[in-house]
LOMARLUM-57710 format. One record per residue: x, y, z of N, C-alpha, C in turn. Coordinates in steps of 0.05 Angstrom, whole numbers, padded with zeros to 5 digits, always signed. Atoms other than C-alpha are relative to their C-alpha. Layout:
BEGIN
XYZXYZXYZ ...
***
This chain:
BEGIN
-00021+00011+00016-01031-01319-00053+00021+00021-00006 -00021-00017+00004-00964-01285-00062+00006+00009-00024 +00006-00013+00035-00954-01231-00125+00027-00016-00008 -00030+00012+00021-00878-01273-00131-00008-00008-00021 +00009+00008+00029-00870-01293-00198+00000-00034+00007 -00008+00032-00011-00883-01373-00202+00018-00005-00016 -00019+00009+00018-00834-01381-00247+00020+00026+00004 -00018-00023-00016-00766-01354-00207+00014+00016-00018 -00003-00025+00011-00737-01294-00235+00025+00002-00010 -00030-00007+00006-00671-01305-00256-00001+00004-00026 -00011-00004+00025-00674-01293-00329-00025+00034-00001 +00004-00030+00012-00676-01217-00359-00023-00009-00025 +00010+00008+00027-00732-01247-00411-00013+00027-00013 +00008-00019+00030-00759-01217-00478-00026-00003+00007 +00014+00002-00007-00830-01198-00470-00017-00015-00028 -00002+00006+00020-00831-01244-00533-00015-00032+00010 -00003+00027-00010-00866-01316-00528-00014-00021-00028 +00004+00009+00030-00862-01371-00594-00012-00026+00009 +00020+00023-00002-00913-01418-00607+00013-00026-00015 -00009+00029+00024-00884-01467-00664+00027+00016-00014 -00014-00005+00015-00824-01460-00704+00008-00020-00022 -00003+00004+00025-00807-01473-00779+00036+00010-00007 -00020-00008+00019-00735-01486-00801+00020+00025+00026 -00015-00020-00004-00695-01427-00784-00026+00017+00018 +00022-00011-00014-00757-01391-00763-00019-00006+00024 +00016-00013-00032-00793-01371-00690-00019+00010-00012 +00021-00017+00007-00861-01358-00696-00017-00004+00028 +00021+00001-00012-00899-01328-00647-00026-00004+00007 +00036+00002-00013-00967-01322-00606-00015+00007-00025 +00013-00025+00026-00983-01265-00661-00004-00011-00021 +00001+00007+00032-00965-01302-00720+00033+00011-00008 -00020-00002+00011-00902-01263-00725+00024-00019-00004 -00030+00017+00006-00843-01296-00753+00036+00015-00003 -00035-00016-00019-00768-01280-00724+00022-00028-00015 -00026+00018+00004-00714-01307-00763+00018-00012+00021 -00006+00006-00027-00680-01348-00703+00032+00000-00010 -00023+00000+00011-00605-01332-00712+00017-00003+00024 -00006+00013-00024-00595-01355-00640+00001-00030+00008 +00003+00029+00000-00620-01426-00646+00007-00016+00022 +00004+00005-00019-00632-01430-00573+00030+00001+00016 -00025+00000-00012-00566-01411-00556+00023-00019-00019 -00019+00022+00014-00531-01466-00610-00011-00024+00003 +00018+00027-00008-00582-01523-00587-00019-00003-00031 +00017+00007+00032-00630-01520-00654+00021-00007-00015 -00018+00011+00016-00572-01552-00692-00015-00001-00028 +00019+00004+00017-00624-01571-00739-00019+00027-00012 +00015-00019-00004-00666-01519-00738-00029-00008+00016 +00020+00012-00019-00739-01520-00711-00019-00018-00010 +00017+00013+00016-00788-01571-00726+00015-00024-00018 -00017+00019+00020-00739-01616-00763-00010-00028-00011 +00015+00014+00001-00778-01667-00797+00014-00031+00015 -00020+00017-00003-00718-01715-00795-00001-00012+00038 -00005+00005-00040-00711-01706-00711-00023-00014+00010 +00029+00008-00019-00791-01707-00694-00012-00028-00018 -00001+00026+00004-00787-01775-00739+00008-00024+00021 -00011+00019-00016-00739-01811-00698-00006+00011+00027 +00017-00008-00031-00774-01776-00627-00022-00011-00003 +00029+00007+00003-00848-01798-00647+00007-00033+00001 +00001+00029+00005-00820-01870-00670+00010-00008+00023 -00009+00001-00032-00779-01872-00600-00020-00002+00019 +00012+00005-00018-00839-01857-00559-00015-00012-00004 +00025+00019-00007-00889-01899-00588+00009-00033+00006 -00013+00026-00012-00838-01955-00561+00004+00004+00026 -00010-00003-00026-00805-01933-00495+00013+00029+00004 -00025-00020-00011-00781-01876-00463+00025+00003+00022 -00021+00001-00024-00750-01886-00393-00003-00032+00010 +00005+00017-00017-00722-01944-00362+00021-00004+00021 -00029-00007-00022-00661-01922-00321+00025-00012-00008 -00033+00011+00004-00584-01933-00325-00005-00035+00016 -00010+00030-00008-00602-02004-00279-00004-00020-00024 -00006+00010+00024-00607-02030-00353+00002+00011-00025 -00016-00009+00023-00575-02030-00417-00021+00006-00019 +00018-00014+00014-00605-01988-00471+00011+00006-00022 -00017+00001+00020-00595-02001-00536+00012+00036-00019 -00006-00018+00024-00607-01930-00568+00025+00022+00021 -00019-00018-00015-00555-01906-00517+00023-00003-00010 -00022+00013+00011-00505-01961-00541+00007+00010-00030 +00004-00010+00038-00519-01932-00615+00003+00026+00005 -00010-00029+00014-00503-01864-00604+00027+00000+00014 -00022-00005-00013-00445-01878-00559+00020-00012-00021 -00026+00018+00013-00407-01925-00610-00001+00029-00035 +00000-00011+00019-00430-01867-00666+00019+00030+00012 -00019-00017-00014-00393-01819-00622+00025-00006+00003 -00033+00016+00000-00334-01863-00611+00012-00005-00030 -00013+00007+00031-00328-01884-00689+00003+00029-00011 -00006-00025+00017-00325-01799-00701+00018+00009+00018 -00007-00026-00015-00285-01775-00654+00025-00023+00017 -00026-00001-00004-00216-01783-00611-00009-00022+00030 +00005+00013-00031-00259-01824-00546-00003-00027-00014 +00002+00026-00002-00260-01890-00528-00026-00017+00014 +00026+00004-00016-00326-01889-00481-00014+00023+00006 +00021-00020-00001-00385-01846-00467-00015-00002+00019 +00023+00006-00026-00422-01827-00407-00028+00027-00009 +00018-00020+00010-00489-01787-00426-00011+00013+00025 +00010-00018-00022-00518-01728-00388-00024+00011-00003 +00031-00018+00010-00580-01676-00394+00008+00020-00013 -00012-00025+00003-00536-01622-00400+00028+00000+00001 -00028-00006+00001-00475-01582-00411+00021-00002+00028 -00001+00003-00031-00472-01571-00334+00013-00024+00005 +00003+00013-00011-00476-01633-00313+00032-00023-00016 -00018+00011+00005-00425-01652-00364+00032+00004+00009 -00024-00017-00008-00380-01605-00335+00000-00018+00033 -00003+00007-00030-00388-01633-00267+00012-00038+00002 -00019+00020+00004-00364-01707-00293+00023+00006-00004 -00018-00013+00007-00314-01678-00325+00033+00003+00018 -00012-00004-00022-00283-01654-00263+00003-00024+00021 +00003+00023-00015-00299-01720-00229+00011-00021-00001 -00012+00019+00000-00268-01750-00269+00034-00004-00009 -00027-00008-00007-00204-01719-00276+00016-00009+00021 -00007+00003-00024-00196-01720-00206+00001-00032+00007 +00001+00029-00007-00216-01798-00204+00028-00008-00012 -00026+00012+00012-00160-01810-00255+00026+00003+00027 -00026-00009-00005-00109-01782-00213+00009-00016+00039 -00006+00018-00025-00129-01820-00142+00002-00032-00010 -00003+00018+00006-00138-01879-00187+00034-00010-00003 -00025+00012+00007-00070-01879-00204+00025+00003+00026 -00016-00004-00021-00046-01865-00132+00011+00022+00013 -00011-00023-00006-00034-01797-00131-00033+00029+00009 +00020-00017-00004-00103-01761-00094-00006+00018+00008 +00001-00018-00002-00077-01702-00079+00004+00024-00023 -00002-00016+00031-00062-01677-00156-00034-00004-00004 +00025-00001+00001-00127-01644-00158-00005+00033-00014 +00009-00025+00007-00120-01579-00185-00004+00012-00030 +00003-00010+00024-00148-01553-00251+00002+00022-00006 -00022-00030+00011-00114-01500-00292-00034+00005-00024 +00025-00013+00021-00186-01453-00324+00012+00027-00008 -00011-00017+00011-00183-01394-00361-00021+00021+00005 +00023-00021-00006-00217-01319-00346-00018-00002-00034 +00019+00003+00018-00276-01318-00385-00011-00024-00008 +00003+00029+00001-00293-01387-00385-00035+00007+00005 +00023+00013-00010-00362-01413-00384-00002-00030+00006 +00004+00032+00008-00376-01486-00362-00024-00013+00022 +00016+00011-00009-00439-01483-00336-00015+00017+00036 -00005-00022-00031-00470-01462-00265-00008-00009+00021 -00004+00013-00033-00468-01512-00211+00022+00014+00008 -00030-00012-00011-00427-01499-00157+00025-00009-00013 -00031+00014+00010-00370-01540-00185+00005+00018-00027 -00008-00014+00019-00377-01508-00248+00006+00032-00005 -00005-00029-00002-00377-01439-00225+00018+00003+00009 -00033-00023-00020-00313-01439-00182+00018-00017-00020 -00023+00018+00027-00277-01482-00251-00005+00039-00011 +00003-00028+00019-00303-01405-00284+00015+00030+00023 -00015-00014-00014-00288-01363-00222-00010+00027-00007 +00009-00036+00001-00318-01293-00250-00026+00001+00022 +00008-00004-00023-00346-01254-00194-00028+00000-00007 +00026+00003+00006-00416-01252-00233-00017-00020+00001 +00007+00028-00003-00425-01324-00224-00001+00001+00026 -00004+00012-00033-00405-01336-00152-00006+00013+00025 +00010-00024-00020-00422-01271-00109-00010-00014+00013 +00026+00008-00014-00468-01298-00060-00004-00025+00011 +00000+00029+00010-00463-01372-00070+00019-00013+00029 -00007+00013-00016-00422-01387-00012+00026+00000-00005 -00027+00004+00011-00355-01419-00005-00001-00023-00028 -00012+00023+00032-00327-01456-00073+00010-00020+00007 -00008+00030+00001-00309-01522-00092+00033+00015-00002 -00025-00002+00008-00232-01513-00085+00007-00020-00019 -00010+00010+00010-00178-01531-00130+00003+00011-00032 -00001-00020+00024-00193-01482-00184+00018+00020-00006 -00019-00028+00004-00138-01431-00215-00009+00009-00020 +00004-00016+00031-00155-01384-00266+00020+00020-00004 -00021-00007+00022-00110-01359-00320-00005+00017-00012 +00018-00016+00017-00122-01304-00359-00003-00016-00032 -00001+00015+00032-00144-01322-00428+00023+00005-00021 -00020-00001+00018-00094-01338-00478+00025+00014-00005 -00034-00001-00008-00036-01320-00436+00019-00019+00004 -00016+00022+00006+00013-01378-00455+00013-00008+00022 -00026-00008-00018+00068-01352-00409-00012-00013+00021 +00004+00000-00025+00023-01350-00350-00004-00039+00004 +00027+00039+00010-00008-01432-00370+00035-00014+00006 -00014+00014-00006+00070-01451-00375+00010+00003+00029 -00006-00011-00012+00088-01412-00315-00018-00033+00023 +00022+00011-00018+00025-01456-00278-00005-00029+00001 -00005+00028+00006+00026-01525-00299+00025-00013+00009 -00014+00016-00007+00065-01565-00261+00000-00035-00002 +00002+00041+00001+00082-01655-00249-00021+00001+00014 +00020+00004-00018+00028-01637-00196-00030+00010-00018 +00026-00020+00010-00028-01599-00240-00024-00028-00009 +00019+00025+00001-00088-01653-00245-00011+00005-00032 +00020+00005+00022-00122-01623-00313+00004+00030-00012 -00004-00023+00006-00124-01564-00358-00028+00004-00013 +00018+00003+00012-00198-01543-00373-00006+00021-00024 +00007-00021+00024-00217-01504-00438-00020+00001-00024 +00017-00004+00029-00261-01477-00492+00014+00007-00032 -00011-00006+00022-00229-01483-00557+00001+00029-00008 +00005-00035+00007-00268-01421-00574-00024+00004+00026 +00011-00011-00022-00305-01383-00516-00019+00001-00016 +00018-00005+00006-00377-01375-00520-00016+00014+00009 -00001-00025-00028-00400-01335-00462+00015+00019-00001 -00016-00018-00010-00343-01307-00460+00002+00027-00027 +00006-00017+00023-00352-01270-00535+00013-00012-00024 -00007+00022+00034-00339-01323-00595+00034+00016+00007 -00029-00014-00005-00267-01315-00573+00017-00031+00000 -00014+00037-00003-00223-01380-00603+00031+00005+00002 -00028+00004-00013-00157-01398-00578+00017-00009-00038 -00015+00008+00028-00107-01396-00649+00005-00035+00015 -00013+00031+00000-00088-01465-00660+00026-00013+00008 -00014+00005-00010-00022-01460-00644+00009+00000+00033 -00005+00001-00027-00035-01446-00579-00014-00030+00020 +00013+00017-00002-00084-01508-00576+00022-00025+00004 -00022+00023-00002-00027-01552-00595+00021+00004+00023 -00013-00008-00031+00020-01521-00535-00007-00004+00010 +00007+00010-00013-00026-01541-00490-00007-00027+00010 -00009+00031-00005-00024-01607-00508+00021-00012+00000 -00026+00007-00009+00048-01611-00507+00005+00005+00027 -00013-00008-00025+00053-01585-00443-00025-00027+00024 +00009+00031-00024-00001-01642-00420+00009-00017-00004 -00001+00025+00008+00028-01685-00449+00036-00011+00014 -00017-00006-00011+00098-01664-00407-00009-00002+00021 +00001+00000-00021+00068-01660-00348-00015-00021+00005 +00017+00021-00006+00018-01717-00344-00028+00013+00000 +00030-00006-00002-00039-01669-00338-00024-00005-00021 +00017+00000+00025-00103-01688-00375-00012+00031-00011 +00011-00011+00015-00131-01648-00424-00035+00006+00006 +00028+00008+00010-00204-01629-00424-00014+00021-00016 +00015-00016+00015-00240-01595-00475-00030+00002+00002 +00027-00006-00002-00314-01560-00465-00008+00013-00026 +00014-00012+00029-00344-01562-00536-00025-00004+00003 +00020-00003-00009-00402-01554-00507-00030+00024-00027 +00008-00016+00024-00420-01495-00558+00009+00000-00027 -00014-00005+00023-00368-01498-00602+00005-00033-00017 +00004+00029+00016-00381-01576-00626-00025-00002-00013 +00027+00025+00015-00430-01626-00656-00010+00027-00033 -00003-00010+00030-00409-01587-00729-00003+00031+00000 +00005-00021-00004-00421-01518-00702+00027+00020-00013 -00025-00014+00011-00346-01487-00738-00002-00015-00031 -00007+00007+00025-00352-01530-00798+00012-00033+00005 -00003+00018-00001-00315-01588-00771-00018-00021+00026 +00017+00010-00029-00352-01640-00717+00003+00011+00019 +00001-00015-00022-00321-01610-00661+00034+00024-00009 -00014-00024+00001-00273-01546-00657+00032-00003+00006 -00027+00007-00007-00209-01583-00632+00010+00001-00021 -00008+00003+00012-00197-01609-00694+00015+00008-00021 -00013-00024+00017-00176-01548-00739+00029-00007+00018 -00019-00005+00000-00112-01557-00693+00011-00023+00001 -00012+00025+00000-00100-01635-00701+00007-00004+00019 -00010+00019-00030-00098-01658-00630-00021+00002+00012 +00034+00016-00013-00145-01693-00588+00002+00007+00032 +00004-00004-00024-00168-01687-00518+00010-00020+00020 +00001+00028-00022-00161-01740-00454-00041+00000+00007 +00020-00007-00006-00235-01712-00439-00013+00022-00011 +00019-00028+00005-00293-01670-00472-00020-00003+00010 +00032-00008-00003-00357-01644-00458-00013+00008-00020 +00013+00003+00027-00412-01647-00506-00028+00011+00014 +00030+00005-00003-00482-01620-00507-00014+00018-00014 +00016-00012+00027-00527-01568-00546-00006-00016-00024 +00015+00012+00025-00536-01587-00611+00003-00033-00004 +00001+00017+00004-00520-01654-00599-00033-00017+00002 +00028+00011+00003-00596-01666-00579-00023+00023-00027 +00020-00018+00016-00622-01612-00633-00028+00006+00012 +00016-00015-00003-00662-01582-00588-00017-00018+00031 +00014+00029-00015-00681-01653-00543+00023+00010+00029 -00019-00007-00026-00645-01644-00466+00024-00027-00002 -00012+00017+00001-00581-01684-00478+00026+00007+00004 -00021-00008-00008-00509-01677-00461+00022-00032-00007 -00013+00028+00003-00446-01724-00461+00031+00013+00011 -00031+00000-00001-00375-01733-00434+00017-00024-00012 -00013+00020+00012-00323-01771-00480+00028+00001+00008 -00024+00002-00022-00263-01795-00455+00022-00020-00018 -00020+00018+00003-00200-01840-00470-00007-00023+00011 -00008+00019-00019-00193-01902-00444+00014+00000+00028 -00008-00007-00015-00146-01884-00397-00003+00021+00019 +00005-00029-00020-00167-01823-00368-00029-00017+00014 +00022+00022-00008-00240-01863-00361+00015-00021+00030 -00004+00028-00009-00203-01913-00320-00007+00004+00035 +00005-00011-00034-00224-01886-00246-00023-00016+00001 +00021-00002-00014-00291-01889-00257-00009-00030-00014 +00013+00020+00001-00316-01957-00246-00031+00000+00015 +00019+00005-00013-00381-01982-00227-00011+00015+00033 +00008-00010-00028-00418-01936-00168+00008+00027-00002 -00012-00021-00005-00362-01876-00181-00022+00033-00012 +00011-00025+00011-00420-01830-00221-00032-00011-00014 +00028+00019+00003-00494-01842-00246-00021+00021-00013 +00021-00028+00017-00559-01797-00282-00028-00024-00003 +00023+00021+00012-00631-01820-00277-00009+00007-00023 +00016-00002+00037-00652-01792-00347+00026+00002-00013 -00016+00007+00020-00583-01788-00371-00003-00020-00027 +00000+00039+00023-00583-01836-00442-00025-00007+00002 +00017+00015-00005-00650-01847-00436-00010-00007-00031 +00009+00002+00024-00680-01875-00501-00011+00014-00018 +00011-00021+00015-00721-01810-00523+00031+00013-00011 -00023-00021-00002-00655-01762-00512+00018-00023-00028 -00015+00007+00020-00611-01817-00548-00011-00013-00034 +00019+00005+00030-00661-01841-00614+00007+00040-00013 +00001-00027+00005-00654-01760-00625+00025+00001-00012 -00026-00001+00010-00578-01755-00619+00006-00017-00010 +00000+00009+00022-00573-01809-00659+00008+00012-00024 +00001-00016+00028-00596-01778-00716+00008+00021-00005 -00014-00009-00002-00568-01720-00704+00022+00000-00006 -00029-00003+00011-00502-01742-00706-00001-00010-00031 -00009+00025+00020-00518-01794-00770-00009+00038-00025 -00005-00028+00014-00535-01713-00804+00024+00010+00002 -00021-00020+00001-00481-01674-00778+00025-00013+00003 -00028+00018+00002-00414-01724-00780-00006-00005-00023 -00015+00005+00032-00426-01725-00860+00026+00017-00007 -00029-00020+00014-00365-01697-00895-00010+00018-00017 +00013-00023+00014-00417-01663-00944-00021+00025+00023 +00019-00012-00015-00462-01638-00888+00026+00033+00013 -00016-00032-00011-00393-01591-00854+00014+00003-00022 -00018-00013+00025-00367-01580-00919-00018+00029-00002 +00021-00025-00001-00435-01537-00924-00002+00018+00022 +00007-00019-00024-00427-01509-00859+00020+00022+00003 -00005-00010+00005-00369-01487-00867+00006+00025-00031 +00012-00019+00025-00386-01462-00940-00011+00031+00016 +00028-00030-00021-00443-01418-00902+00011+00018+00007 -00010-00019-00019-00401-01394-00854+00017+00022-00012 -00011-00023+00010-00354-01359-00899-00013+00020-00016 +00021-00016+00010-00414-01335-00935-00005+00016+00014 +00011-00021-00026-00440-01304-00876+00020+00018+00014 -00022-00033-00001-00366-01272-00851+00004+00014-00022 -00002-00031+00025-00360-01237-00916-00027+00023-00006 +00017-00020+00011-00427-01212-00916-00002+00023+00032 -00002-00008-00028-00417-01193-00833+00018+00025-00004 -00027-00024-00001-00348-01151-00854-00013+00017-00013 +00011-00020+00022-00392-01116-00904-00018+00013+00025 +00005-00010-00021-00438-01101-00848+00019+00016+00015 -00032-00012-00009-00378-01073-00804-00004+00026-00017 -00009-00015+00016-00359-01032-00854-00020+00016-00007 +00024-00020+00005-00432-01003-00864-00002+00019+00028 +00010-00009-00024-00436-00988-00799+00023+00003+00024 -00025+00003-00024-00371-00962-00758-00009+00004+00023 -00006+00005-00017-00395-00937-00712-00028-00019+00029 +00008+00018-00013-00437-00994-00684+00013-00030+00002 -00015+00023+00010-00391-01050-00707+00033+00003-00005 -00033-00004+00000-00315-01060-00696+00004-00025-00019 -00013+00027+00012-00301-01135-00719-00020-00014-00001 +00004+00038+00007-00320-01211-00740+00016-00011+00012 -00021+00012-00015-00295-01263-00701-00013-00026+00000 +00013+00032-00004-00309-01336-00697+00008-00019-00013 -00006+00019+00021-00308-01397-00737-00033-00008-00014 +00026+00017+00006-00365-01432-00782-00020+00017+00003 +00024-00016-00009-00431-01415-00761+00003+00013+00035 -00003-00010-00022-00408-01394-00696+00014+00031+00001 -00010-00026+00002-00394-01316-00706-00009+00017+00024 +00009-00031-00016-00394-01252-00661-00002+00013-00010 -00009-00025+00008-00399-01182-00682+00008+00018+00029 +00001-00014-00027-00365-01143-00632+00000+00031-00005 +00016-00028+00007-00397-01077-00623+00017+00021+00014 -00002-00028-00005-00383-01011-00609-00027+00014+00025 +00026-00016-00019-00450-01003-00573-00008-00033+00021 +00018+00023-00014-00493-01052-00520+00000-00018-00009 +00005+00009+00011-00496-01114-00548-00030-00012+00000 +00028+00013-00001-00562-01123-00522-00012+00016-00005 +00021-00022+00018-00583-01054-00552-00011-00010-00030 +00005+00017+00017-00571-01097-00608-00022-00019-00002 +00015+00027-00014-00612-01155-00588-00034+00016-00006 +00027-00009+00004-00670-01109-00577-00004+00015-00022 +00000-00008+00036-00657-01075-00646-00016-00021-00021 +00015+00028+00017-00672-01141-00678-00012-00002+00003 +00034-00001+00003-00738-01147-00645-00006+00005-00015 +00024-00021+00021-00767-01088-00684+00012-00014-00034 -00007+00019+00026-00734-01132-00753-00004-00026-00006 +00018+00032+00004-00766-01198-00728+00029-00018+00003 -00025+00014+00003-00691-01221-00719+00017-00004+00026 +00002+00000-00026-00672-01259-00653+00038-00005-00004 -00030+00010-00006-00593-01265-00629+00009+00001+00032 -00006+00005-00032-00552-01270-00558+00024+00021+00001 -00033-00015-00001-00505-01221-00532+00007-00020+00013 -00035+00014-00014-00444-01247-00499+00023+00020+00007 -00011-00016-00015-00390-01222-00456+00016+00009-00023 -00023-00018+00018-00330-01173-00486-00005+00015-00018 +00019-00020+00012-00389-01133-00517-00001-00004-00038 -00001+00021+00026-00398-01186-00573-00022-00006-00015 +00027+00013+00005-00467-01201-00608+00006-00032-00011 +00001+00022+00007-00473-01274-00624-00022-00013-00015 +00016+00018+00031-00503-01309-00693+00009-00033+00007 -00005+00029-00007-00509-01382-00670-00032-00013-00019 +00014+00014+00002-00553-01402-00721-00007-00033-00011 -00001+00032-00008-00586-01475-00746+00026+00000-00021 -00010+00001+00020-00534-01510-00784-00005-00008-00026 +00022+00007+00026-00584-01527-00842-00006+00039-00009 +00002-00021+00008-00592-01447-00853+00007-00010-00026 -00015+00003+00029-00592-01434-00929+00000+00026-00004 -00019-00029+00009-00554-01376-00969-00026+00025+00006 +00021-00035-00002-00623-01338-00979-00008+00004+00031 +00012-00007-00032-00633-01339-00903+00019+00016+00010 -00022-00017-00004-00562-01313-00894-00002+00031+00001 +00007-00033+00017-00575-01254-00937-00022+00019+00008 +00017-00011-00014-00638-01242-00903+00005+00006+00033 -00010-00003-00015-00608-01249-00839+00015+00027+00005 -00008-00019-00008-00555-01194-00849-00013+00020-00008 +00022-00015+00012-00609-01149-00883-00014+00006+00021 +00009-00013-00022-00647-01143-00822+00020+00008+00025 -00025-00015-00011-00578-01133-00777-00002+00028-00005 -00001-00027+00012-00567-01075-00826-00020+00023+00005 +00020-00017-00013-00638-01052-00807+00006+00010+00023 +00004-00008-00026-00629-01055-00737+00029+00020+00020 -00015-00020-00010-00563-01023-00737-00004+00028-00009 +00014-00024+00014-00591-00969-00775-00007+00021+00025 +00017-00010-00016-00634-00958-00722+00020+00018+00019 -00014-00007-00002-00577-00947-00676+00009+00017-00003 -00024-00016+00011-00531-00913-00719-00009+00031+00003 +00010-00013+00003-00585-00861-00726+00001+00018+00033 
***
């Protein structure tokens, strides 16, 4: 038998492995318990264990779980119309993933634009530092050479922009440009959000040229800033988003929401998912959303969050030279460091305290949005430890 590993090798893992989790808390093999201030990347929305979630999952499966897109499914229809009554879409196609939402996305951009007679406006305007996932389609929309090396030739039709160079975006957008894809605020790329005024420029300029819009709140939604999704701090809406993390709290679920009009390509046959929407995934997001679309639920989130940047700048400030800035929105913060951010990362081990680097040498606090104040406080308390360690 061969020494390969059976389980292929692409991830750098922690030699760390958690049995159950409580809340905010990771608890290992050992027993130890690891404040989780990662929350699987922004997917524990909830946090872990959520009584609320593994209610409506248990009551789901002791009815049905799969029965395919060739029929209608009610708890699909119930989270798509609870999506549509919060938000700027008119229809909903569900996915597994962020990926996969990214790859409609693009499908269906492009559909719009042969639908309406014109099937050579095909080219989407991305931005450096982008994440949106890592099929092929989604890697040559991102275009960094760390993604694609190897991989072959790319899906053409991709330009990348540098980030939140205006000039270059008006310079590039033309009557021909099919779509403009973006992350409100980057998440990969190092909790890096686009000001608002530049948000709204971009939809003046689609809205001049005909190009759709598509926004990947992929990380930076489903209440993760304080508001449902991250557009909305700049009052204007999309033609197309992508949705997924915390929309399943933790369950494999995804979603693309759309206009009416932009939707209008894809008819019957044009796109499809055998577990997409399936009744487990949507009984979950459900509830999910019927938590996080209260008006009291991101009032608290964003409460939190400014709790947590004032106690982050204080950090900073303890610690120059491991810590330059705060940056983010809500519960979605960086600290961008001065050192590794994954020296960081493994810092926190030895404090029981888990987080994610991210590019532009950023650490990332993505935790649940149910965290409470005394978890905060404990949270940057072990930071403080582990930059210690560091500093030293």
């Amino acid at each position: 038998m061969s020494d390969f590993p059976h389980v292929l090798p692409t991830y750098n893992r922690a030699p760390i492995s958690f049995e159950r989790g409580e809340g905010v808390w990771a608890i290992a093999q050992d027993g130890t318990r690891y404040l989780d201030m990662g929350a699987g990347i922004a997917v524990n929305a909830l946090g872990h264990a959520n009584p609320d979630l593994i209610a409506a999952l248990t009551e789901q499966a002791g009815r049905i779980w799969h029965v395919s897109n060739l029929y209608s499914i009610p708890e699909q229809e119930r989270l798509a119309t609870l999506l549509v009554d919060n938000t700027f879409a008119d229809t909903v196609f569900f996915t597994n993933s962020g990926t996969e939402a990214a790859e409609l996305a693009i499908k269906m951009a492009r559909k719009f634009w042969d639908h309406e007679g014109q099937p050579e406006r095909v080219e989407i305007l991305t931005f450096e530092g982008a994440f949106h996932g890592r099929s092929t389609g989604a890697i040559a929309a991102a275009g960094s050479e760390k993604m694609v090396k190897g991989f072959g030739p790319l899906m053409p039709g991709f330009r990348q922009l540098p980030f939140g160079d205006m000039e270059a975006l008006r310079a590039a957008i033309t009557d021909s440009t099919c779509g403009v894809m973006i992350e409100p605020i980057q998440g990969e790329g190092g909790i890096r959000p686009l000001p608002d005024e530049d948000l709204r420029e971009i939809r003046a300029l689609c809205d001049k040229t005909g190009a759709l819009l598509i926004f990947d709140e992929v990380q930076c939604g489903m209440g993760r800033t304080g508001r449902l999704f991250a557009h909305e701090f700049a009052g204007i809406t999309p033609d197309i988003m992508m949705v997924a993390k915390g929309i399943g709290g933790g369950f494999p679920l995804g979603a693309v929401l759309a206009t009416q009009k932009a939707a209008a390509g894809m008819v019957t046959g044009t796109h499809g998912s055998t577990y997409g929407g399936n009744p487990l995934a949507c009984a979950v997001g459900a509830r999910v959303m019927q938590i996080v679309a209260e008006p009291a639920f991101l009032a608290e989130v964003s409460r939190k969050g400014a709790l947590m940047r004032q106690k982050l700048e204080g950090l900073v400030a303890a610690h120059p030279n491991v810590f330059e800035s705060v940056r983010g929105q809500g519960l979605m913060l960086g600290l961008k460091c001065k050192v590794a951010p994954a020296d960081m990362v493994r810092a926190g081990y030895g404090q029981q305290i888990l987080t994610v680097a991210a590019a532009d040498n950023v650490l990332r606090l993505l935790p649940p949005l149910n965290i409470t104040d005394a978890e905060i406080s404990e949270a940057v308390a072990r930071l403080d430890k582990a930059a210690g360690v560091l500093d030293g």
